[in-house]
C-alpha positions in Angstrom: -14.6 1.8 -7.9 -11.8 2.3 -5.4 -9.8 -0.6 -4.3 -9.1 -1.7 -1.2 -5.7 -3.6 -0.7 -5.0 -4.9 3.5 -3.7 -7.6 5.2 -7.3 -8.9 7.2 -5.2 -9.5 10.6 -3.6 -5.8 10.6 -5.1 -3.8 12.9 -4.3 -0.4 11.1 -6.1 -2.4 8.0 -9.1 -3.1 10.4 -9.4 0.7 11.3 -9.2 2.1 7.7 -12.1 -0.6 6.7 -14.3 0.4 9.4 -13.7 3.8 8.5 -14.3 3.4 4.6 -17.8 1.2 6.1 -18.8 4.2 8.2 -18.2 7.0 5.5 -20.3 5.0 3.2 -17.1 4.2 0.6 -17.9 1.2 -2.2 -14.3 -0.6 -2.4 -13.2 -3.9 -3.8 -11.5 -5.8 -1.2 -8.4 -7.5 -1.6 -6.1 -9.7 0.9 -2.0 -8.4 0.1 -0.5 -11.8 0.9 -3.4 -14.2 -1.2 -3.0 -11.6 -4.0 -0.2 -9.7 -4.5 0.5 -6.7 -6.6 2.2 -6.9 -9.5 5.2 -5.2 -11.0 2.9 -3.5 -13.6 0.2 -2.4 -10.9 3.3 -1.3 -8.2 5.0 0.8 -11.3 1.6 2.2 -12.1 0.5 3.1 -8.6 4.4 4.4 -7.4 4.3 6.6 -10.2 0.7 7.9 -9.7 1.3 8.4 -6.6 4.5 10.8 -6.9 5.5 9.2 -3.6 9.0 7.4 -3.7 9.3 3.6 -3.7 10.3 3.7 0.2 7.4 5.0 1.0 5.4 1.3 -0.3 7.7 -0.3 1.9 6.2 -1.6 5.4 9.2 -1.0 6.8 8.2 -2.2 10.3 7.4 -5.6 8.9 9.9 -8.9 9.6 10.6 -9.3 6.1 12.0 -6.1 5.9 14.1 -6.4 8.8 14.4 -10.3 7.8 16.0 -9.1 4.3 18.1 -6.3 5.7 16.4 -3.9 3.2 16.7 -0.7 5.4 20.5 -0.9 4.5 20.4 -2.4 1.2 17.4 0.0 -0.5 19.6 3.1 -1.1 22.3 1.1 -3.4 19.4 -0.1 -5.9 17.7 1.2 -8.5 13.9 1.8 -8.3 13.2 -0.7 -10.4 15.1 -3.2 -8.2 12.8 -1.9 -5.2 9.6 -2.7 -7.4 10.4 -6.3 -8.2 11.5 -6.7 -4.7 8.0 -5.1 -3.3 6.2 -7.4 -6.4 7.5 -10.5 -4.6 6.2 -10.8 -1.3 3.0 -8.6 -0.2 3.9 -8.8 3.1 6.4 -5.9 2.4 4.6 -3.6 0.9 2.7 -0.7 3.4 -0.8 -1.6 3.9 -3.6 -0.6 3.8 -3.3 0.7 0.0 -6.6 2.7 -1.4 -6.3 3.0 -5.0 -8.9 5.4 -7.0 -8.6 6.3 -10.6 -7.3 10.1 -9.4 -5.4 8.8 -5.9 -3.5 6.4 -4.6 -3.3 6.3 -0.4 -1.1 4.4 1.6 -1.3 3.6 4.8 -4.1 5.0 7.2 -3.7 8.2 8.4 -7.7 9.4 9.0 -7.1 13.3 8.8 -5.1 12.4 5.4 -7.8 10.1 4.1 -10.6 12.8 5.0 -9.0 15.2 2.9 -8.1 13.0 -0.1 -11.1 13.0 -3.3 -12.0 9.8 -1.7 -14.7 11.0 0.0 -15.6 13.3 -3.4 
């Protein structure tokens, strides 16, 4: 089962729904800021991923700008920027689409067509 992690009130998190709906993709939804990830599950999915930690970052968010982190990332070690990330979902990129052999994030639909979640 993939899962599905958004903010409900994000727009981008609205399309990528609709989009899993239309393609006919079973997902367990989960709201970012009721139910944050977790150190353990961040760790897990940043190293799946083979993306850099920036990259979990919603970097357009006011927490980010709020906490200066744009600056402040580059002098800290990646586990600094996990426990940071594990703190307040409201910083990390949404949507996330974790699957046991992919991890997604953000919604980019030409991306998302040619991931194995359609497989």
């Amino acid at each position: 089962m993939i899962l599905f992690i958004e903010y409900p009130k994000c727009s981008t998190c609205q399309k990528a729904k609709k989009w899993l709906v239309s393609h006919k993709v079973d997902f367990i939804d989960r709201h970012i800021a009721d139910n944050n990830p977790k150190k353990d599950e961040l760790t897990d999915w940043i190293g799946r991923s083979g993306l850099p930690v920036k990259k979990f970052f919603n970097t357009s968010g006011m927490k980010y700008k709020e906490l200066g982190l744009k600056d402040k990332l580059a002098g800290m070690t990646e586990e600094e920027q996990i426990s940071i990330l594990a703190e307040d979902g409201m910083l990390v990129k949404r949507p996330l689409i974790i699957g046991d052999d992919f991890i997604l994030v953000g919604f980019k639909e030409k991306e998302w067509e040619e991931s194995k979640i359609l497989a």
